[in-house]
C-alpha positions in Angstrom: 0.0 0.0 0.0 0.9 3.6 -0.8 1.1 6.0 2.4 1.5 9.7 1.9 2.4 12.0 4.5 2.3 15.8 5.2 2.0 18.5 8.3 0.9 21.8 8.6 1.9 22.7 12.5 0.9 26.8 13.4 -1.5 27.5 17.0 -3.1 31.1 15.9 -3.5 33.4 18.6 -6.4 35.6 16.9 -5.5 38.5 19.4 -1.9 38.9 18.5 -0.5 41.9 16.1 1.9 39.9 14.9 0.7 38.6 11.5 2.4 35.1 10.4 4.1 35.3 7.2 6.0 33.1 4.8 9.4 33.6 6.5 8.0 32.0 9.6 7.3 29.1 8.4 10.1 25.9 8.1 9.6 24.2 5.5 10.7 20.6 5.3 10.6 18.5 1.6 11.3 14.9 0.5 14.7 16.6 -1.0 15.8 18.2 2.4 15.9 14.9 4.1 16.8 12.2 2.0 19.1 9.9 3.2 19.1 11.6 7.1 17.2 10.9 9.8 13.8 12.8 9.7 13.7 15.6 12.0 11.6 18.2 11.7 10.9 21.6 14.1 8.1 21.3 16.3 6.2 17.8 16.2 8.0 15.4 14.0 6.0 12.2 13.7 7.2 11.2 10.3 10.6 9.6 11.5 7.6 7.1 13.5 5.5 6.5 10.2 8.3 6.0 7.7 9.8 3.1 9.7 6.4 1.5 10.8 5.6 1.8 7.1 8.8 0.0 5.3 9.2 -2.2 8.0 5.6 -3.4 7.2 6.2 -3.7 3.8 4.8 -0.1 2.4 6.0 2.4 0.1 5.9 5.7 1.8 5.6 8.6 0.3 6.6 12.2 2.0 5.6 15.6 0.4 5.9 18.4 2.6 5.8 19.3 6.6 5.1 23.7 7.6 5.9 24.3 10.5 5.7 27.8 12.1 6.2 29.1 16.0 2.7 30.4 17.6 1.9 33.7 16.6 -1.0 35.6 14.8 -3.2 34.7 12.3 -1.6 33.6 8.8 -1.4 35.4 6.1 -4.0 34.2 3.7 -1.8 34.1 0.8 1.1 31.7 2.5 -1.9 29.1 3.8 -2.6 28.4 0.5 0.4 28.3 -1.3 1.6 26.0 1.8 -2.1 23.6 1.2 -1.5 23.9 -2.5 2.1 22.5 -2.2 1.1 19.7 0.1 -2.2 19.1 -2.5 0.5 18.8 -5.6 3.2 17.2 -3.7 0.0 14.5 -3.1 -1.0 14.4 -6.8 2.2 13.4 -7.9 2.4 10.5 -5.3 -1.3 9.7 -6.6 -0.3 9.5 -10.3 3.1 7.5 -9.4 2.3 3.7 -9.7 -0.5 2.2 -7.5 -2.6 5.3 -6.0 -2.3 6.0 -2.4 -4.1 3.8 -0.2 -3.5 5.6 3.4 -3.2 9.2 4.4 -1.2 10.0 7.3 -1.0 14.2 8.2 0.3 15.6 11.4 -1.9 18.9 11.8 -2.0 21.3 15.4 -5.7 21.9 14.4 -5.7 25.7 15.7 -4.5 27.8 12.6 -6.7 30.3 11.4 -5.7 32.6 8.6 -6.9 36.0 8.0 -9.3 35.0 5.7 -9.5 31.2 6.6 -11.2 30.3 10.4 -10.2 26.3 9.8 -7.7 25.7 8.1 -7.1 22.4 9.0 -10.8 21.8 7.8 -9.9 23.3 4.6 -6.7 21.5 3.9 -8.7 18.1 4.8 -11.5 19.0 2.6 -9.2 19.8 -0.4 -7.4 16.4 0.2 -10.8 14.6 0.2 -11.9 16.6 -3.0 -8.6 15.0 -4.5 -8.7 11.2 -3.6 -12.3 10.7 -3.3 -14.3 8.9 -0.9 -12.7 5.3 -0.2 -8.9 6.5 0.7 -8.3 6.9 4.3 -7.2 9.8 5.8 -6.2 10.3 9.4 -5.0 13.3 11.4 -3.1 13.4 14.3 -4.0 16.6 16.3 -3.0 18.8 19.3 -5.2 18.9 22.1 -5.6 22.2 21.9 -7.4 22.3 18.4 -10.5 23.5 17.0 -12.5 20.3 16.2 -15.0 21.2 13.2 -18.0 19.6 11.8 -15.3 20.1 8.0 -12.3 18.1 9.8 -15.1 15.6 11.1 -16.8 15.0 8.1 -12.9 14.8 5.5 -11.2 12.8 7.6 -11.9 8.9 8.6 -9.6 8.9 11.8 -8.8 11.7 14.1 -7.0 11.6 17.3 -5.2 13.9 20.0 -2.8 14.1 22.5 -4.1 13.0 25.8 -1.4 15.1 27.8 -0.5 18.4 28.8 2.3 19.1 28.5 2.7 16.9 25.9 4.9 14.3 26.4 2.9 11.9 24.3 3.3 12.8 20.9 5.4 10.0 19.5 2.9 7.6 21.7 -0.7 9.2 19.6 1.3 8.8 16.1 1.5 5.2 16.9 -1.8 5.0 17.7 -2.8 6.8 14.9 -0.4 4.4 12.6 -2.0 1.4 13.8 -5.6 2.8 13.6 -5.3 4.4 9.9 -3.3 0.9 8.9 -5.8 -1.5 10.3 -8.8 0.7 8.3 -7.3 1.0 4.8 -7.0 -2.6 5.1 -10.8 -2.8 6.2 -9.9 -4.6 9.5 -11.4 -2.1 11.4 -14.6 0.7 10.2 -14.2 3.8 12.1 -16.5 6.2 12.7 -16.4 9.4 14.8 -18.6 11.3 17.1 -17.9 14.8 19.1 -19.6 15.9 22.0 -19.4 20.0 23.3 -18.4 20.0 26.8 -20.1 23.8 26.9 -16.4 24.4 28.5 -13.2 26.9 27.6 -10.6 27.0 29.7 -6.9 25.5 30.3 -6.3 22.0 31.7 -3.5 20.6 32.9 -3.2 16.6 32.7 -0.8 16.5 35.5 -3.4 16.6 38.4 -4.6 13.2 40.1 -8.1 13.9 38.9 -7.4 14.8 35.5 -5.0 11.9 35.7 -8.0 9.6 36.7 -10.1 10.9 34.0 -7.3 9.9 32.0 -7.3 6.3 33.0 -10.7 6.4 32.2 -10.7 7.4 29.0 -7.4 4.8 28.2 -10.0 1.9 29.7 -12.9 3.2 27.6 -10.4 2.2 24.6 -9.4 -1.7 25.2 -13.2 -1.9 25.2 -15.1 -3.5 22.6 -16.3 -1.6 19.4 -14.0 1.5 21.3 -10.8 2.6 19.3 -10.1 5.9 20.4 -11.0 8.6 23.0 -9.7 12.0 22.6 -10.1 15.1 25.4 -10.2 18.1 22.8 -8.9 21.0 25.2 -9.5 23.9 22.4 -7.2 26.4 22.4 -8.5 29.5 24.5 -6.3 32.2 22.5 -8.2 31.8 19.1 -11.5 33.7 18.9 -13.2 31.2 16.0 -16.8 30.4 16.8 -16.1 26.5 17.1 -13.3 27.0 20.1 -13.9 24.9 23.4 -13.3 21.7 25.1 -15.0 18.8 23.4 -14.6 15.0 23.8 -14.0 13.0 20.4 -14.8 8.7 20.4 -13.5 6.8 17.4 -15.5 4.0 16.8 -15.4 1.0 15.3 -18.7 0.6 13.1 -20.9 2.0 15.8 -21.8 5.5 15.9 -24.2 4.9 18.5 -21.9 3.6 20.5 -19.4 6.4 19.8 -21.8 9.2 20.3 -23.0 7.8 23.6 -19.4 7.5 25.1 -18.9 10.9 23.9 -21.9 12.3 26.1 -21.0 10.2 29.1 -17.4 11.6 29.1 -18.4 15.3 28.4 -21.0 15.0 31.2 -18.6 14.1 33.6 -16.0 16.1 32.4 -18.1 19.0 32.5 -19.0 17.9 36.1 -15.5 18.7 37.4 -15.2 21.7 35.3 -14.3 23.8 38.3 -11.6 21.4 39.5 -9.4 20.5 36.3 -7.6 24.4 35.6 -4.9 25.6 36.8 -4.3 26.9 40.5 -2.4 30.3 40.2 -0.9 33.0 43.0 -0.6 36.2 42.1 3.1 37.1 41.0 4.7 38.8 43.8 2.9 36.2 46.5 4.5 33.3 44.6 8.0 35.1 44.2 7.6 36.5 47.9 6.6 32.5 49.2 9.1 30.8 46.8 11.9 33.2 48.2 11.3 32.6 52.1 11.3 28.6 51.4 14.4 26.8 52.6 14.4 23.7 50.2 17.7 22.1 48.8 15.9 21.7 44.8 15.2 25.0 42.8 11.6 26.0 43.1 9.7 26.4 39.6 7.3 29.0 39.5 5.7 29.3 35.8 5.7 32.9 34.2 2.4 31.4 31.6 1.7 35.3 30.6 4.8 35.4 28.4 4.2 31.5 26.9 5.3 31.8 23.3 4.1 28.7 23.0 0.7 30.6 22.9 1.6 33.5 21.2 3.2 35.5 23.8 6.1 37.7 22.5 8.5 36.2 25.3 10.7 39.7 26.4 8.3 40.8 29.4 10.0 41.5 31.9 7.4 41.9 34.7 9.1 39.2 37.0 12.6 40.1 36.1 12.0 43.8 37.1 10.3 42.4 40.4 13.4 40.2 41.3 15.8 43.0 40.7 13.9 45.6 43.1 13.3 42.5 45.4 17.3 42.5 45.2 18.1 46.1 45.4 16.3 46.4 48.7 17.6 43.3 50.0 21.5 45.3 49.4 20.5 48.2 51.3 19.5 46.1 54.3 22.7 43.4 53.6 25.9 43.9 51.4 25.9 40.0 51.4 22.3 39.2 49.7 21.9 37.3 46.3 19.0 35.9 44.9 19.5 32.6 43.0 17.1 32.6 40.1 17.3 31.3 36.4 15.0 32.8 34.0 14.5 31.3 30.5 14.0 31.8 27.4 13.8 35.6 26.9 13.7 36.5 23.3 15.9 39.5 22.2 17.8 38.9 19.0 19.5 42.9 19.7 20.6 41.7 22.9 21.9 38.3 21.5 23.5 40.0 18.7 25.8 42.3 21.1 26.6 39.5 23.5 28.1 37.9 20.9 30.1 40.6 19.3 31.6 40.8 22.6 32.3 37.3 23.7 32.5 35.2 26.4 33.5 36.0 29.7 32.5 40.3 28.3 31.2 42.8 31.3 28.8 45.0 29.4 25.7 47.0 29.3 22.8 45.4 28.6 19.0 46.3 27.9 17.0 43.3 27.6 13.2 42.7 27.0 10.4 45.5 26.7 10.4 45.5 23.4 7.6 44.2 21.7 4.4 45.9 23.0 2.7 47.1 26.3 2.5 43.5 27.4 6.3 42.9 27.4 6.4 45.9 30.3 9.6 48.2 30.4 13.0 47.2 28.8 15.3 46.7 31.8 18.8 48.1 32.1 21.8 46.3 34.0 25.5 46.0 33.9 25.5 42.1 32.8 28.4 39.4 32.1 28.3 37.0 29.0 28.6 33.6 30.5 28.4 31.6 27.1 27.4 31.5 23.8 25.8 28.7 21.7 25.1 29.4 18.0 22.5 27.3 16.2 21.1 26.1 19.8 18.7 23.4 19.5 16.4 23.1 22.5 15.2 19.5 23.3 11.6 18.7 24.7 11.9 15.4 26.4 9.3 13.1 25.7 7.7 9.8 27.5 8.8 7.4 24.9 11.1 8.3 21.5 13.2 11.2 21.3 12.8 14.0 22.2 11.4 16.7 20.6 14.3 19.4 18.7 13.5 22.9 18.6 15.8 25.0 16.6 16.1 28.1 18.7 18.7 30.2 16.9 21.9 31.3 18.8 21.4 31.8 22.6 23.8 32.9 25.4 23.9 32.6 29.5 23.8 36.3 31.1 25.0 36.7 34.4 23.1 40.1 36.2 25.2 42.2 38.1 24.8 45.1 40.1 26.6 48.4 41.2 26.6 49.2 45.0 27.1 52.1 47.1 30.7 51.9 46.6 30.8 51.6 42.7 31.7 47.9 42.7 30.0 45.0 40.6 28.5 42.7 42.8 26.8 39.2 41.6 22.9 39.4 42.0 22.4 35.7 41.6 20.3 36.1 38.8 20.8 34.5 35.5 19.1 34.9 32.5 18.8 32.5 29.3 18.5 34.7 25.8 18.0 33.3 22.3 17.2 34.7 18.8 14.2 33.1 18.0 10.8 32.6 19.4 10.1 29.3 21.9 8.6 28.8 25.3 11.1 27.1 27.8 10.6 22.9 28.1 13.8 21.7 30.0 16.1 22.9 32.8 18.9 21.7 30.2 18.9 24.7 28.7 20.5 26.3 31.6 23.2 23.7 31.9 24.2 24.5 28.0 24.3 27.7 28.6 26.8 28.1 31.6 24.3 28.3 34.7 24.0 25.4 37.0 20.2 25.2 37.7 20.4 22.8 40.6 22.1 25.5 42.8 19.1 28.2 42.2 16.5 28.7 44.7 14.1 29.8 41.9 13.9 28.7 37.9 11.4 30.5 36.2 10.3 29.1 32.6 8.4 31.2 30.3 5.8 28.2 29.5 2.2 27.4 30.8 2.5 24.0 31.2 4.8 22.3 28.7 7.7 22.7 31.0 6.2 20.3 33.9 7.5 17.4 32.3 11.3 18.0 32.3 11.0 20.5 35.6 8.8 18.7 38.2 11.7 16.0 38.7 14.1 18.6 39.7 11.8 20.6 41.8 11.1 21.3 45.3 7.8 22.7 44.5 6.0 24.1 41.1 3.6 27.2 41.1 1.8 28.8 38.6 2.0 32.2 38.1 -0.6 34.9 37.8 1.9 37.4 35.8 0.9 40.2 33.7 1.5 40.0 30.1 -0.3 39.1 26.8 -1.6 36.0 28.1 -4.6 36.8 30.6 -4.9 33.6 33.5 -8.7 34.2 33.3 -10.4 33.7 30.1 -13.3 35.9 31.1 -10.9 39.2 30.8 -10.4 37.6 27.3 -11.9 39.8 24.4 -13.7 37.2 22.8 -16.3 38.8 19.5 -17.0 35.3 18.0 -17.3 33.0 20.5 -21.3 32.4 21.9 -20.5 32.2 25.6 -24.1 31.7 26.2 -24.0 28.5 28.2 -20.8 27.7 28.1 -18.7 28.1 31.8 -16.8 29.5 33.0 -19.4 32.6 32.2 -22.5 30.3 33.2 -23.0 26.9 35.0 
């Protein structure tokens, strides 16, 4: 049988200025990795699906992976030359021997373009258009998607990530293999059903009771005429009218069955609606508490405000600028005090470009962060030292099983902060700062380690994720918070400007 395979990875925060454009995008062909090992930006699946396809006697067929950092909404232009590519890089594997039997894509599920609300939907549509009705075609999705009545109705198979963070990536593209497999070879006759939780909000999977819904939705699957249960989280930052938590049941041959499963999980999910988010403290309480602990492992507090990984511009530098004050009136009551924090990753390419030009082991002035908008807060000046520099940095994501995920993340350095005191003199403030020169959200304490700052010494680390960092930092930590920070990413989706979305219903505004 013939597989193809494509991906179109982008998570469209609607609110963000910052259109998405061609330049953002990688772009990964058949060309740029023959004969290496497959691995591509953000999510790369296809590594997975080549080797489960040859070794079980397949010809697979790649044509093209897009893959672009969270940001604003797409230009309308680039989504369709990107769809068009994938639609001709698929007509060629079509008209190529035997047609293709199996389509495999790996899709986020949340991009919107300007003049495009889905399109995921779109792209699955057009592929449907092309192939007809009898090919299979299965999506593997992020949980926080935008599951549509189009993807539904184009695709056969669709499944998502059960965690958050997600550490279960290369875990769902099995699944999805085996699944997509199975029905092209008419083993198995899935069908799908979706039920609206009435829900929008932010869930992390790491809590015992979302960890026991989990369970429960993995036992719902190794029942019979049950092949797959999916917890669609939505994702809270795109104002699209079909946004919000849904559960999604893959079925096999039994759409009653599918649709009932669907209610019974939405119901109860929807029952501990008020349980499942996240538990935040206001910045300065967390920083204030985390600072008067005396642990022996770093405490993690989460700045989610300035997440990239949502569409955050990741300069603000709210808790920085806290820190440092913390710090200055700490001095004036003893010459001795330091506070040992690691912050990570800031994005300032300026800053990265002049830390270079001066080297390692440099003592220079430095503005970092600020830049970017009224939700990155005030650029903050210091006198700081250049503790390394890595060019070409690739940031690793571990995952549960398979490797872990790589991130190019441009070049990055290691900044020491330092301080003037009363007599002139520069003293070490403890503080240490990871910069890079491209956009991403902070997944592992590694990062600190490559770039010259021993994280297991620090009282406090402080990742610029929501949630995605949990995975590599909970092992490490005495404690983890979430923080309430300001920024662009507001903690409580009611303060969210929503214009599309009918809230009617739906909690956290009702029920």
């Amino acid at each position: 049988m013939k597989i193809f395979s494509a991906g179109l990875v982008q998570e469209t925060n609607t609110f963000s200025p910052a259109t998405t454009s061609a330049e953002h995008f990688k772009l990964v062909r058949a060309v740029d990795i023959s004969g290496k090992k497959w691995c591509w930006g953000d999510i790369p699946p296809f590594d997975l699906w080549r080797e489960r396809a040859l070794n079980d006697g397949h010809d697979f067929c790649f044509g093209l992976a897009a893959e672009a950092q969270p940001s604003g909404p797409v230009l309308g232009d680039v989504y369709k030359q990107i769809r068009d590519e994938i639609l001709q890089a698929l007509a060629t594997a079509q008209g190529e021997g035997e047609p293709v039997g199996a389509v495999l894509l790996n899709l986020h599920g949340a991009m919107v373009a300007d003049d495009c609300d889905d399109c995921e939907g779109d792209l699955l549509a057009h592929v449907r258009a092309q192939l007809g009705p009898h090919c299979l075609i299965a999506a593997e999705l992020d949980l926080h998607c935008h599951l549509t009545d189009k993807m539904l109705a184009n695709a056969d198979i669709l499944i998502t990530y059960k965690e958050y963070p997600h550490t279960d990536i290369s875990d769902r593209a099995e699944e999805l293999y085996s699944l997509a497999i199975a029905a092209a070879e008419k083993t198995i006759t899935p069908t799908m059903a979706q039920y609206d939780c009435n829900m929008v909000g932010s869930y992390p999977t790491t809590s015992p009771l979302f960890r026991q819904f989990i369970d429960r939705m993995q036992a719902l699957e190794q029942q019979e005429g049950i092949l797959s249960v999916s917890f669609v989280h939505g994702f809270i930052h795109g104002d699209v009218p079909d946004m919000g938590a849904k559960i999604l049941v893959v079925s096999d041959n039994n759409p009653g069955l599918a649709a009932t499963v669907a209610q019974e999980l939405g119901e109860s999910i929807y029952h501990c609606r008020e349980r499942i988010g996240f538990q935040r403290q206001p910045m300065q309480q967390a920083l204030d508490y985390a600072l008067s602990l005396a642990v022996d492992k770093p405490v993690v507090l989460a700045d989610q405000a300035d997440n990239v990984g949502a569409g955050a511009p990741g300069d603000a530098t709210f808790v920085l600028g806290y820190l440092l004050d913390r710090f200055v009136a700490m001095i004036d009551q003893n010459s001795n005090a330091v506070i040992n924090a690691g912050l990570a990753i800031f994005y300032d390419p300026e800053l990265v470009t002049a830390a270079k030009a001066a080297g390692e082991g440099s003592i220079m002035p430095m503005r970092l962060g600020g830049k970017l908008g009224p939700d990155s807060g005030q650029p903050l000046v210091f006198v700081g030292k250049v503790l390394s520099i890595r060019s070409a940095y690739i940031h690793c994501w571990p995952q549960q099983t398979g490797e872990p995920v790589q991130i190019p993340l441009g070049d990055a350095v290691g900044i020491a902060i330092l301080h003037t005191d009363h007599n002139q003199q520069l003293q070490n403030t403890g503080i240490d700062v990871v910069v890079s020169s491209e956009r991403c959200q902070c997944f592992s304490p590694q990062i600190f380690t490559d770039l010259g700052i021993d994280y297991r010494q620090k009282q406090l680390l402080i990742p610029k994720s929501i949630q995605h960092f949990f995975g590599a930092f909970a092992p490490v930590a005495a404690e983890v918070i979430y923080m309430d920070t300001p920024g662009a990413l507001p903690a409580d989706v009611r303060e969210i400007p929503y214009q599309r979305i009918d809230t009617r219903g739906k909690y956290p505004w009702h029920g």
